[in-house]
N, C-alpha and C positions, 0 to 999 in steps of 0.2 A: 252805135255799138249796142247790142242785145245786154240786158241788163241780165244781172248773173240769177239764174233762176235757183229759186228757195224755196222755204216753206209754207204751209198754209194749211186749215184744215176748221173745224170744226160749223157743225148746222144742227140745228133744230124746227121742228114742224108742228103746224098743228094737230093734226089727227097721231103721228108720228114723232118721235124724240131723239134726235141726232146726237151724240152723246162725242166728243173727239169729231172724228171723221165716222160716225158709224150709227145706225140707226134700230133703236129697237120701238116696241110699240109700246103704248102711253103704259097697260096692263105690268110687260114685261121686266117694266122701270120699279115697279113693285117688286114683281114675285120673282123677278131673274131666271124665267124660262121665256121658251119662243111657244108657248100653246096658241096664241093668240096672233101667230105672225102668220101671214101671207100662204097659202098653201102650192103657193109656183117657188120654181127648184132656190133662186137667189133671192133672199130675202132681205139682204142688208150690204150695204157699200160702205168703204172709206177710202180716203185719200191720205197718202204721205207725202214727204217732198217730192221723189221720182218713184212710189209704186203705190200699187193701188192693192183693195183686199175687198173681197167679197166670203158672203155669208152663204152657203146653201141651207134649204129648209132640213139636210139631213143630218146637221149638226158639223160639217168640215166648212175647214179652210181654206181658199183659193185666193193666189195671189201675183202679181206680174209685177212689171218693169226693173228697176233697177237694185240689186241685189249685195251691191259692194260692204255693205254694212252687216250681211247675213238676214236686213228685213223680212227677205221673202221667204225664211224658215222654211228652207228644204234640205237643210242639210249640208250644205255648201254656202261659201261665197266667192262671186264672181268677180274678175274684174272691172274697175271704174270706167264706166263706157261700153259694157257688155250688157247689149240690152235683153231682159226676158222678155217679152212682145206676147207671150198669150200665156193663158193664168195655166198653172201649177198648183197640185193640191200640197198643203201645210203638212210638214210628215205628222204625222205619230197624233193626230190633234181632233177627237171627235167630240162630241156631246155639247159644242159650243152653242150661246145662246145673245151673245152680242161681241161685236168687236170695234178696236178702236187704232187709230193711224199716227204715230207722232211724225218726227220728220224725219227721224231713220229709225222708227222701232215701231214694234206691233204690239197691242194687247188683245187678249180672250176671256169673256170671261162664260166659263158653263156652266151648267147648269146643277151643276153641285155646290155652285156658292165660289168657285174657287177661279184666282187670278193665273193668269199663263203668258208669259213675256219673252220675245225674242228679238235680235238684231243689235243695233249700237248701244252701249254704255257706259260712254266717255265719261255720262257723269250722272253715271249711277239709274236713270230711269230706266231700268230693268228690274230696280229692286230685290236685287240678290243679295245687298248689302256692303257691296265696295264696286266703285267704281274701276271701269278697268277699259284700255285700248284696245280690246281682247273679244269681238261681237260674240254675241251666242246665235250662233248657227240652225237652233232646233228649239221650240216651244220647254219651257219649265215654268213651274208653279211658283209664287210666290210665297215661302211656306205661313207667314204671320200675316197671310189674309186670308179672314176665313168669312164664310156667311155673306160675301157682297152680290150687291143686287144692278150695281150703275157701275159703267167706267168710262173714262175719257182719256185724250192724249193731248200734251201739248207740244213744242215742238223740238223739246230735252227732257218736257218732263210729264209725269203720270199722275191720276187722281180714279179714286175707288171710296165707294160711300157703300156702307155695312148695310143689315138689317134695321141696326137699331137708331141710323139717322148719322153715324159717326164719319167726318169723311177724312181718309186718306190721302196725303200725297207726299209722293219722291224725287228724284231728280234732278234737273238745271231748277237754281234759286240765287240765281246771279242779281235778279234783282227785285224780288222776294214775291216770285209767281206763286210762291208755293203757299203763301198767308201763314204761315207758321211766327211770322216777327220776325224772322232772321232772312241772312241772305247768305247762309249755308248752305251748302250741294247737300243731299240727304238719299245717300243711296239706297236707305229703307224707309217703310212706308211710316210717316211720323201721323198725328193728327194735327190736321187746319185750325182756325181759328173759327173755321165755319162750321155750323151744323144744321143738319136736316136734309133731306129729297129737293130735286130741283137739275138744273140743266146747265151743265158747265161748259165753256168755251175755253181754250189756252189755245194764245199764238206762241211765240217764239219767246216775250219774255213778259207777259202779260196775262190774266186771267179772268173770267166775264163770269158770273153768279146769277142765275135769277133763280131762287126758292118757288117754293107750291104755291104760296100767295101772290108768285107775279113781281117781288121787290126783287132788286138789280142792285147786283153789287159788283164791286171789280176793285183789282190789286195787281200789282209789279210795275214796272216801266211805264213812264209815261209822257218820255220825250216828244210823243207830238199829240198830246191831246187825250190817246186811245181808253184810259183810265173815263173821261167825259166827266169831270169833275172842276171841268172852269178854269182846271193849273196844269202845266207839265211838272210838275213835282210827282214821282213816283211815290207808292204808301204798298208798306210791307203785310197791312192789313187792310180788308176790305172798307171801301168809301161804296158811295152813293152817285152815281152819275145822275144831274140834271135837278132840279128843284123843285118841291112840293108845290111853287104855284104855277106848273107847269110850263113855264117859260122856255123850260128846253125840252119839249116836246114828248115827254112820257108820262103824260096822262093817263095812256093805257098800261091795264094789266101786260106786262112784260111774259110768255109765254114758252118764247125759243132765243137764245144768243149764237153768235158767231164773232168770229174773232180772226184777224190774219197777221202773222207776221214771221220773219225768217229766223233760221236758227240754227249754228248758234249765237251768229249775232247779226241782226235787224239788217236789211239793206238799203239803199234810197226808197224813198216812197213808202217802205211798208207800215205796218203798226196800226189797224183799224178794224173798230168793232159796229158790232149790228144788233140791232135788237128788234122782235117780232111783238107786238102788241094785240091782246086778243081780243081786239076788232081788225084784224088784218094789215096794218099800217106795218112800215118799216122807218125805223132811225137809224141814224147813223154817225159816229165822231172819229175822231183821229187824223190820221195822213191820208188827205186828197189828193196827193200829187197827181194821180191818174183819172180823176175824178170817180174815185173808187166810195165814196158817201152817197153817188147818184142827186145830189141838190140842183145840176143844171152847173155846178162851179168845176174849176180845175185850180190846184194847186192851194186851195185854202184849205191850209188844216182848222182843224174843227176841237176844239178843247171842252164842248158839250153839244149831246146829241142834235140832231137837226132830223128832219123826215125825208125821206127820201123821195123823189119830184115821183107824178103820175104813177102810182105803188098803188093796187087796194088787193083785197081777196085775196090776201097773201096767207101758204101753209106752211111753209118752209124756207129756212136761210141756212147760206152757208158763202164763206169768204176765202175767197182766194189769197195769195201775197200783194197783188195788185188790183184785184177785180172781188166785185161780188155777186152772189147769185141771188132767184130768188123762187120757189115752187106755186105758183098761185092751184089756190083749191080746184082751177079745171084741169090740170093737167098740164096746163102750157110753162115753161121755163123763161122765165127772164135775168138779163144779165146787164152790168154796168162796170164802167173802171180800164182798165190796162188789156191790150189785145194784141199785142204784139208777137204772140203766137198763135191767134184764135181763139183764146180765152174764153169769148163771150159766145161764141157759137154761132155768131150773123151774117157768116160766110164771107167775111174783111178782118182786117186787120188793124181796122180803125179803131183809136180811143174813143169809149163813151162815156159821158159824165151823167146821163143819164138811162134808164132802163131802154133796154132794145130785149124784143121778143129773139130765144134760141130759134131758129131755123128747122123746120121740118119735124118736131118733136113735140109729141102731145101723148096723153096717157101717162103721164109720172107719177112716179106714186113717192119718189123719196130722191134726196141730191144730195154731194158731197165734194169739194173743191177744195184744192189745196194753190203751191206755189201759183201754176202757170198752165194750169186743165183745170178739168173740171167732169164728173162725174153723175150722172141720170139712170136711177132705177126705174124700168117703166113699171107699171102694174101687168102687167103678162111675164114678168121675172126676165126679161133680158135687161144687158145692161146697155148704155152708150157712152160714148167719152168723147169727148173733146180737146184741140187746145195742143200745149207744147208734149213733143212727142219721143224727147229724144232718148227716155231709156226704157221706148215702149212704154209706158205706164200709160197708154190708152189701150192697150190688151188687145190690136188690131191687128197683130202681126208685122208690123211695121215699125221705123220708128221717124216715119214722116207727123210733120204737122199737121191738121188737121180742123178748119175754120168753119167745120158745120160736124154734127155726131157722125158717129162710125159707130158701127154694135163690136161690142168685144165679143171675139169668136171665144168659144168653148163654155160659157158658161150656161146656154142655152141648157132646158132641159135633157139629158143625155137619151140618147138610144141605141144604145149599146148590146151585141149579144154575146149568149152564149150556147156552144152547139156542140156535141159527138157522137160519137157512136157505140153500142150496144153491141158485142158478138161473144156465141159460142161455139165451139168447133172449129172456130174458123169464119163462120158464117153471120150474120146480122140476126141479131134476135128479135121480133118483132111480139108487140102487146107488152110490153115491159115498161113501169110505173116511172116516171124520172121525179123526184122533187125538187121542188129548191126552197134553200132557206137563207139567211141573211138578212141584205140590205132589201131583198122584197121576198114574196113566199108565193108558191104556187106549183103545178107539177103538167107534166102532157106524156104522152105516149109513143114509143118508137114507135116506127112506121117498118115497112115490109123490109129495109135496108137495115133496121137497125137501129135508123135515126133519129134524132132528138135535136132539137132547139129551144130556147128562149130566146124573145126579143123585148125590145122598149125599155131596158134595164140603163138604171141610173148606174155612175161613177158608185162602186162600194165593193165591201167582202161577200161572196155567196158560197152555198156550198148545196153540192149537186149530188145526191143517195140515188140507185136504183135498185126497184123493188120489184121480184115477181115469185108467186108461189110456186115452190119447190126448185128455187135458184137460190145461190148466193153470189157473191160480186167480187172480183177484185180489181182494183180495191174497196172498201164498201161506200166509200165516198169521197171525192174530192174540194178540196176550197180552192178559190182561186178570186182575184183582188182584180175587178175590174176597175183602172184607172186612164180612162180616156182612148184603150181602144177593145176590140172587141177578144174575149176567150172562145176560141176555136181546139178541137183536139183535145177534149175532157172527157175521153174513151175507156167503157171499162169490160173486162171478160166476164161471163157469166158462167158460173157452172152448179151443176143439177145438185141441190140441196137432198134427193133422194127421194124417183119416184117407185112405183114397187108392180111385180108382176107376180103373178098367182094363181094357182090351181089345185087340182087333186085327179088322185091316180088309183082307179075305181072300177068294178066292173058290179053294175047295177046299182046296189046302198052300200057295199063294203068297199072301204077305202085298202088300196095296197099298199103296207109300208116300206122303208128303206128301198122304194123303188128307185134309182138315182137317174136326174133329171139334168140335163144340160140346156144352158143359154150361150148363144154365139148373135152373133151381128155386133148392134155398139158397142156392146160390153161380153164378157165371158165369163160364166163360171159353172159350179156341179154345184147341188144340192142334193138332199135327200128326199122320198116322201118322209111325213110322220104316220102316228100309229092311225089316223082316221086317212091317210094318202095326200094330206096336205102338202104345199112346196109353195116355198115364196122366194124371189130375190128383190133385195132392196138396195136404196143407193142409185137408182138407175134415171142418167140422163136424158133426155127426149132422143129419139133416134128409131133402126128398126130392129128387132130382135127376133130368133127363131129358138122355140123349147121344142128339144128331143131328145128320146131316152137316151143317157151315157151311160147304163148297163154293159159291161163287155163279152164278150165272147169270142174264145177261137175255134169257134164253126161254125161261122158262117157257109161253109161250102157244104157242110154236113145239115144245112136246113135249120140248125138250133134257134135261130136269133128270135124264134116269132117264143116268146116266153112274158110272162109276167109271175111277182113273187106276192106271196101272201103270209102275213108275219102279225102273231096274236102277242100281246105281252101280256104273261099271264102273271110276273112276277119280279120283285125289286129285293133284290141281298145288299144291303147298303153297306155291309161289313166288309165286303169283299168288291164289290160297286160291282155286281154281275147281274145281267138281267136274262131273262128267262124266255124263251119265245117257241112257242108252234108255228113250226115255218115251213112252206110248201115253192116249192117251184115247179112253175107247171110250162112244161115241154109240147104245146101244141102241135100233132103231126110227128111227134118225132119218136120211134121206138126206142125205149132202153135195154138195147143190150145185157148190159150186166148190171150186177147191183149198183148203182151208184155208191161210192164212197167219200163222207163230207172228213175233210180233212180242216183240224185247227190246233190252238195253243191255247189250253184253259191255265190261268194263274200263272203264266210265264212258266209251266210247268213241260216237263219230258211231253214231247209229240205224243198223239195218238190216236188210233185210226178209232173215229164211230160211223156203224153201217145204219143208213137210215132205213125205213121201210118204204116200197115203192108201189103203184098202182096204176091202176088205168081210171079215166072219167070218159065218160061217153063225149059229154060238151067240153071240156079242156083238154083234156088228152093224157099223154102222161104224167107221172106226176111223183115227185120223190116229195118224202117227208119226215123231219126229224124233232123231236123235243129237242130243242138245244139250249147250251149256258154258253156264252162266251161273253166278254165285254163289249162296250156299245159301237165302239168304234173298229172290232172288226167286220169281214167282210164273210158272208154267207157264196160258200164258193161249192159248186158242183159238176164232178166231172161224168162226162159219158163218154166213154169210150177212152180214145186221145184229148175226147176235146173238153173246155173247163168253161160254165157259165161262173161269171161273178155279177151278185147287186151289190 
């Protein structure tokens, strides 16, 4: 019968620092940012009981397998047996700079100093301050942690260490993981009994210490040994595994812990810790049942450390429920202990009580293993998984077993685009700026359709402006959340910001005024000349257009139309707003009959007739002409005969 699969979690490294299930670098453990981590997209893994969590370098959260608890902080929870099989990103959750895996709960912590908890809190390790049957579905902050640099998870319960060396913990303290002295549940964050920087381990109901100087401590449970302290007698405050005349093999600087066991309560075989020595050596005490210590034994628990058999150039540990792992400084992974779902990665499903090289897997740069898998960050930023598969938590798409790695799809660096189009009129507007800003920045140029694309874009928010002189845009810009697949159709209308046409209406240096000037084609309209013949229209969109005098007349059949007007301002009445003009219209070819008579309305006053004086020009021809007042906005109108020119 398959032994009921639990929890597991916690490694630390040499170059790197496993903190829970999650790894930040040695730097980071100080200043609690990621400046110093990895510049490929996943920079950090953890392991829970059934889901796993990865880090991207752009500060989110991705997460997979089993969801019944609300672990994988998306907003939902699934039912028991409904596996998530490929990672999901953490809603609402950026700026993060390490994470950590309990065995149904997650922590964050960012890079503002501040704690973020999601998932089960049966007993309280969310830290909100009461426990409750009730998971939290979506990341929140712990409000009364402020300034933390370190976090870790154990497998009910949580631990966070300040700025100032102070360390926190909350949660399951059934049998006194939490080093407070008591074996009180503590659903907010109390202080330890410990203090200062260093590298925590929590199984299920047990806790592993090693400080900056390399001393090893450990606290809770200690029914088979796991504490390494000679007794199964559990201690609610930190002991000392193994002995000053090195009898039980910890001679060395103690460097990284691990720790495995289930939760919420221990199952056959679990309960056993590990410790990394900074000459490379690994120890190991507790329950062997699987031969999970690596000594070459099976079934002897171990009540103080022992070394583990043919082990050297070790950088990293990390312990499963049954099994342990371990990262040597070239990249190769080895495994040892319980493999009854592939655990160990050796392509069987044989138990080993001592180290067996993973299968086909080199270039690691970081590892994390929980119940009954086991988890491989390479240094090129992909991940691999191993091991039991059944709620997905190998992130493979599936939720088959698994006895050599499998890469978890979707975490790879993304390349993702986005694309649309540019028109006005109707038509695709080409040479037009596109930028983009967000989660990366850059800009390119439609092309002859219109068209616009980016490509190679990571998982993030972007937002897409186009710019071109004498255009505006609607809308002026769009956002839009690329999240695992591509944005297509971020289309915007362009229209003309207002470009200008212009001239003057002149015969030799003298400009003609109130000559009136029409535009037709894209756009339409009348203008006038001014007093030098000038005429502009503004506002005008790309397109064709045609200027021709909109002067009227009804004679054309009488020869009149061939005319131009000539108009002097000699003078401004601002009291009355009338301006003053010598103004000639000249009738090219065309005789005038009788007097002309200019006919208007001065002062909105009684009609009446004034007769202009008329003459001949040899080079223009005829020609009426009158001093006149009227206001600026009427219209200089002259008849000949029947027929009436107006400018």
């Amino acid at each position: 019968m398959k032994k009921q699969r639990k929890l597991i979690w916690v490694i630390s490294s040499f170059a790197l620092v496993w903190i829970g299930i999650f790894c930040i670098s040695v730097n980071s453990l100080i200043s609690g940012d990621a400046s110093s981590a990895s510049p490929t997209d996943v920079i950090s893994i953890a392991a829970g009981e059934h889901h796993s969590v990865a880090l991207r370098a752009d500060g989110t959260v991705w997460t997979w397998g089993s969801n019944f608890r609300g672990q994988l902080g998306n907003g939902e929870i699934s039912p028991e047996g409904q596996a998530q099989s490929t990672p999901i990103q953490v809603s609402s959750l950026t700026g993060v700079t390490a994470i950590a895996a309990g065995s149904l709960h997650t922590l964050a912590l960012k890079g503002d100093g501040t704690v973020w908890t999601w998932g089960d809190n049966r007993d309280g390790q969310l830290g909100t301050g009461t426990a409750s049957n009730i998971p939290r579905v979506n990341p929140a902050m712990i409000p009364s942690l402020v300034d933390v640099v370190y976090i870790a998870a154990g497998g009910g319960h949580s631990i966070a260490v300040d700025r100032s060396g102070s360390v926190w913990v909350w949660g399951n303290n059934g049998s006194g993981q939490l080093a407070d002295g008591t074996t009180a549940t503590r659903p907010a964050p109390v202080r330890a009994s410990v203090t200062g920087t260093g590298i925590f381990a929590g199984a299920g109901s047990h806790t592993v210490f090693t400080d900056s100087n390399g001393t090893l401590s450990t606290w809770g449970a200690n029914d088979f040994g796991q504490l390494g302290n000679g007794t199964t007698v559990g201690c609610l405050i930190p002991v000392s595994p193994g002995t000053s005349d090195n009898t039980c093999h910890l001679a060395a600087r103690v460097i990284a812990v691990a720790a495995g066991g289930g939760y919420p309560v221990p199952g056959p075989g679990q309960n056993h810790s590990i410790a990394l020595g900074n000459d490379g050596t690994v120890t190991a005490w507790g329950n062997n049942l699987y031969g999970q210590i690596g000594d070459g034994t099976t079934g002897n628990t171990r009540i103080s450390p022992v070394p583990t058999s043919s082990l050297s150039e070790v950088g990293a540990i990390a312990a499963g429920l049954h099994h342990s792992v371990a990262l040597k400084t070239n990249g190769t992974v080895w495994s040892w202990g319980d493999n009854e779902f592939g655990e160990l990665g050796d392509g069987t499903t044989a138990e080993r009580n001592m180290p067996v090289q993973v299968t086909g897997l080199t270039g690691v740069g970081s590892i994390a293993a929980r119940g009954d898998f086991t988890l491989a960050l390479k240094k090129d930023g992909t991940v691999w998984a191993w091991g039991g598969n059944s709620q997905g938590e190998l992130g493979d798409g599936t939720t088959t077993d698994r006895t050599t790695p499998v890469k978890v799809i979707g975490l790879d660096i993304p390349s993702y685009s986005i694309s649309g189009q540019v028109t006005s009129r109707g038509a695709g507007l080409s040479g037009a700026t596109i930028g983009l800003s967000g989660a990366a920045s850059g800009s390119t140029t439609t092309d002859f359709g219109g068209n616009y694309s980016f490509t190679g874009l990571a998982n993030g928010k972007y937002t897409v402006a186009p710019t071109l002189p004498g255009y505006s845009f609607t809308p002026p810009n769009k956002t839009v959340d690329v999240n695992g697949t591509n944005a297509n159709g971020l289309d915007f209308t362009a229209v003309s910001a207002g470009y200008s046409i212009s001239g003057q209406v002149a015969r030799g240096s003298s400009g003609f005024e109130r000559v009136s000037i029409g535009l037709s084609g894209a756009a339409s309209n009348i203008t006038a000349s001014d007093s030098g013949g000038n005429y502009s229209f503004t506002g005008l969109a790309n397109g064709k257009y045609t200027i021709y005098s909109a002067s009227t007349t009804t004679c054309k059949s009488e020869g009149v139309p061939d005319y131009h007007v000539t108009a002097n301002k000699v003078e401004i009445w601002p009291n009355d707003k009338l301006i003053a003009y010598d103004a000639k219209i000249w009738l090219k070819n065309t005789v005038v009959y009788a007097t002309p008579k200019y006919q208007r309305s001065l002062k909105k006053s009684t009609d009446k007739d004034e007769y202009p004086s008329f003459g001949y020009d040899n080079v223009n021809g005829y020609w009426v002409s009158q001093h006149l007042q009227y206001p600026i906005s009427d219209k200089l109108s002259v008849k000949l005969n029947n027929c009436e020119v107006v400018v």
